[in-house]
N, C-alpha and C positions, 0 to 999 in steps of 0.2 A: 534451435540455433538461431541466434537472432540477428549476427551476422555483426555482433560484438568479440569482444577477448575473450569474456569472463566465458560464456557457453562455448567458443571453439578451442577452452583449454580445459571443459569440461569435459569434453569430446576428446579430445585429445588423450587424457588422463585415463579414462576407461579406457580407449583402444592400448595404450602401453601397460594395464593390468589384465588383457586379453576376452575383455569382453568383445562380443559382436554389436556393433554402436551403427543406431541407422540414423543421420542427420534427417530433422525437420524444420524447416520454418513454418512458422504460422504470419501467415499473410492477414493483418488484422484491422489496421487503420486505412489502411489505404494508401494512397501516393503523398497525402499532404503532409505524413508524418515524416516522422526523419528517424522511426525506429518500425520495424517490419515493414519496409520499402523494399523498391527492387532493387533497387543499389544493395541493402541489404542481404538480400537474399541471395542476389550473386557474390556477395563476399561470402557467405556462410557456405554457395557453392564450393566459391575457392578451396575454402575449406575443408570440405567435406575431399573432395577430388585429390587435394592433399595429404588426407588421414586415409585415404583410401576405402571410403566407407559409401555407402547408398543415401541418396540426397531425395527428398521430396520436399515439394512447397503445396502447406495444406490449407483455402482459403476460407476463413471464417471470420469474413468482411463482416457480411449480412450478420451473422449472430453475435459480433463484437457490437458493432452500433446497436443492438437491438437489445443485450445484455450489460453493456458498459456504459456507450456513450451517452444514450436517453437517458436511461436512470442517473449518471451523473450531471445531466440539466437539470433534471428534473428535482434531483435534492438541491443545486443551487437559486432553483426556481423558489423552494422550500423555507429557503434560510439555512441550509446546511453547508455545509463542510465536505466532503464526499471524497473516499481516496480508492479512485478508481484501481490503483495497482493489485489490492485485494481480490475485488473482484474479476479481475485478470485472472490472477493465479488459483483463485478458486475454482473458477466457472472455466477457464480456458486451457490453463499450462497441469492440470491437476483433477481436471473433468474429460474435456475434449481430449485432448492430447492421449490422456489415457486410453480412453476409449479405441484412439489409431492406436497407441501400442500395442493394445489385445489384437487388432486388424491386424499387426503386420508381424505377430509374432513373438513381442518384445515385452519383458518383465517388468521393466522399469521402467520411470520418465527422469530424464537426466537435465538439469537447469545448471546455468549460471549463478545461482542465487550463492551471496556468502551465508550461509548458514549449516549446519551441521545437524545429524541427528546419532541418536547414538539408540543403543536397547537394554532397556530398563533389566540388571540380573534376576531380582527379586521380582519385578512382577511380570515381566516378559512383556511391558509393552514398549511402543515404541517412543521417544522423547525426541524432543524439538529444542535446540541448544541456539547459544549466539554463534556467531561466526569467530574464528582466532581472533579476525581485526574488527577490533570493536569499532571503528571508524567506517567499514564498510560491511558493519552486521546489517544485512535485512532481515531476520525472524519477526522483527513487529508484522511485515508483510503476508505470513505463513499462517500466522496464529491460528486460524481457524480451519486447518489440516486436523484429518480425524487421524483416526489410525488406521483406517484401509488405506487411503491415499499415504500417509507417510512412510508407509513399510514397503510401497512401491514409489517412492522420491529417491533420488538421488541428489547430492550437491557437494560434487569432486571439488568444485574450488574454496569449500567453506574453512579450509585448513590452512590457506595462504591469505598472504595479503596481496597486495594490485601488484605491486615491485613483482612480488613472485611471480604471479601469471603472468603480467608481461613476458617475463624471462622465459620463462616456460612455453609461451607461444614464440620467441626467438627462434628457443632452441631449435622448435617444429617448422621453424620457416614459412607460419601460416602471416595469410595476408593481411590480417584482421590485430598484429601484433601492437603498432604503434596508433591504433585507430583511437581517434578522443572519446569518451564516455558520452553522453547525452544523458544531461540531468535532469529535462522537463518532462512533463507527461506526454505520452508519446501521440495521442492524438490532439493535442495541442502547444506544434512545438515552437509558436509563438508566444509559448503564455498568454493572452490573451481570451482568459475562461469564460470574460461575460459576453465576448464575443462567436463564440461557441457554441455558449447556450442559446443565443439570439439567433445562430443558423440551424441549431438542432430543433428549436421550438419558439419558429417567428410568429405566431402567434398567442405565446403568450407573453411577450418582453413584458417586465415589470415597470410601472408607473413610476415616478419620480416621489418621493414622500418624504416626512418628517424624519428628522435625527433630532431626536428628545435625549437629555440627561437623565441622571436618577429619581428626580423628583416628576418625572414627565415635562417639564421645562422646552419646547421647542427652540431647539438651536437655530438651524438653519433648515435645509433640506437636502435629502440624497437624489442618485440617478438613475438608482432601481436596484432592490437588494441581490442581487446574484450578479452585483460587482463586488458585494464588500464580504470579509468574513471576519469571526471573529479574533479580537486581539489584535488588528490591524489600524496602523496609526496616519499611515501613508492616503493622501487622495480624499479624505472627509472634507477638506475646506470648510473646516467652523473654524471663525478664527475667538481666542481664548488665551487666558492669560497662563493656564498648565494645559501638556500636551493631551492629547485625547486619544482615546482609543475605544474599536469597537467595542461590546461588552453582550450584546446579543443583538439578533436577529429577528422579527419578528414579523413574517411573511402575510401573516393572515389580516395584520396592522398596518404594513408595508411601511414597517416602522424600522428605526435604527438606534438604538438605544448605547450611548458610550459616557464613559467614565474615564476618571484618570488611573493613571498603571498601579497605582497603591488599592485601587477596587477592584481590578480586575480578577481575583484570586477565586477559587472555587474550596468550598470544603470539601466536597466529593464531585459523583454523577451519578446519573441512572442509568442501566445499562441494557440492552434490548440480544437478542440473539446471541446470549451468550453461549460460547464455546471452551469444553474442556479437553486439553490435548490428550489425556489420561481414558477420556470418552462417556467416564461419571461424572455429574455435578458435583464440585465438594460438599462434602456434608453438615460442615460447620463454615463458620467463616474462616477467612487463613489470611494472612500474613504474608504481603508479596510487596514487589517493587513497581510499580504501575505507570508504562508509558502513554502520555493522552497524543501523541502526535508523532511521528515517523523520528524529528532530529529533538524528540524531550528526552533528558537525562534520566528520568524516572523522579518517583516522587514515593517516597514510603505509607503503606494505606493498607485499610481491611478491608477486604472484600465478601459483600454480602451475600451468600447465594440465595436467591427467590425464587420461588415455580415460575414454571413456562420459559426458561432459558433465560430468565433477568436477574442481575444481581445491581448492588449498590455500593460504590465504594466511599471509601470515607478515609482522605488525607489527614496524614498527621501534623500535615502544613497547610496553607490555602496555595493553590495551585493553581497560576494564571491562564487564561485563553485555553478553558477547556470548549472544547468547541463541539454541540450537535451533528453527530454526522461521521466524525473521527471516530478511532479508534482506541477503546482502553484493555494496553494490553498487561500481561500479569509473568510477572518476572520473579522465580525463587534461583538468583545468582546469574547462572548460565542457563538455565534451563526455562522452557517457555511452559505457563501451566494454564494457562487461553487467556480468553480477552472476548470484548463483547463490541458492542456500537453504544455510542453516547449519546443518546434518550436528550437529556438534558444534566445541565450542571447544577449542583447544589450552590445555593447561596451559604 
């Protein structure tokens, strides 16, 4: 319970289908965030106290910074892209979490998350679906749920939309009803990522260096790569007579390589730790709808499976700002069939 709507109408939903529901918060970022705060946690109290159900706050500061926060400097130290909510929900809502469940009794880990799961009749495994509201599906976030963890997930609100649970938490008189969403990453809820990286790992801030075109061309100069990412048009200051935008990163150069938006496009990418929700690699290539970033529409492409958990895909269009670091995930309709990390993008 994170002391939002979406999990205290999660909660809520189970207790009125007659489960025994124990509220938890995980105490994660600390005070400077504005999501698993104490204000948080005593609303999810609220909560809880409400639904008449057993509350604990479980703190896994130390192994959030040590799990999420570094590694996400440290890919942007990189030249990456890095979507820390993944590794949340891998390693913390889906790992830890569980782990208390089995401690305290409980079958299930019950989230907030809009997404759905349903069980496959013919092969009895478990599948990974979008949410009703496609506007606030997260499965791109899940994709790499196996099937032990997903046959113990739950996600009561994947069937409504926001209108809905609001309502639904009216109905329940919880305090958390009219509460605004927080859209930013939650240990940085100033936005401000390279400033972040700079507290996580002040000794290694990046040097100021070249921003070169496509011919190697030295434009101007940047302020240190783990301000910019890719696709990004805003804050470069070259001035030019067509708009500019990033096009890659190149950490080990401390270089910044941009292009105009008509070159930004990718014919595919390489893909590193890939995961199948199914739990086999496909065996052939397959035919899926592939998202390279949390708010991308998808893009139609083959996907190559290659030993050691890497595949390749290959758009049937060029497909801009695919970005190192991000996520490509793999979509047949509603159903999630996994997705990998972005190696790098094909020219």
């Amino acid at each position: 319970m994170s002391g939002g709507v979406d999990s205290s109408v999660a909660a809520a939903l189970l207790v009125e289908q007659g489960f025994s529901v124990i509220g938890v918060t995980m105490r994660l970022a600390g005070g400077a965030s504005r999501c698993c705060s104490l204000e948080d946690a005593e609303d999810a109290r609220r909560v809880a106290d409400a639904l008449g159900i057993r509350f604990y706050v479980a703190d896994y500061a130390d192994a959030f910074r040590r799990e999420v926060i570094e590694p996400f400097a440290d890919a942007y130290l990189a030249g990456r892209t890095p979507i820390p909510c993944v590794a949340c929900n891998q390693r913390f809502k889906f790992h830890h979490l569980l782990e208390r469940a089995r401690a305290l009794g409980a079958e299930s880990v019950a989230t907030g998350h809009y997404a759905r799961t349903a069980l496959d009749p013919v092969s009895g495994r478990r599948r990974l679906l979008r949410a009703s509201d496609p506007g606030k599906d997260q499965s791109y976030f899940l994709f790499d749920l196996d099937q032990e963890r997903l046959a113990r997930a739950r996600f009561p609100v994947g069937e409504l939309c926001k209108d809905e649970v609001r309502a639904r938490a009216r109905a329940h008189g919880l305090a958390t009803a009219e509460k605004p969403e927080s859209q930013e990453i939650c240990f940085v809820p100033d936005g401000d990522y390279a400033a972040l990286v700079e507290r996580v790992r002040p000794d290694a801030r990046p040097a100021p260096g070249d921003v070169v075109d496509e011919s190697g061309r030295v434009l101007g100069r940047h302020r240190g790569v783990h301000r910019y990412t890719v696709g990004q048009r805003r804050g470069l200051g070259i001035p030019a007579a067509q708009r500019l935008y990033v096009k890659s990163i190149d950490a080990s150069r401390n270089e910044l390589r941009v292009a105009s938006a008509e070159a930004l496009g990718a014919s595919g990418a390489e893909l590193a730790r890939v995961a199948w929700i199914a739990g086999d690699a496909a065996p052939a290539p397959v035919r899926a709808w592939v998202r390279v970033r949390h708010r991308h529409a998808g893009a139609a492409a083959t996907i190559e499976p290659h030993p050691g958990a890497r595949a390749r895909v290959r758009f049937d269009a060029p497909v801009a700002a695919v970005a190192p670091g991000q996520a490509a995930v793999f979509y047949d309709g509603d159903c999630v069939l996994g997705g990998g990390w972005i190696e790098a993008a094909l020219a």
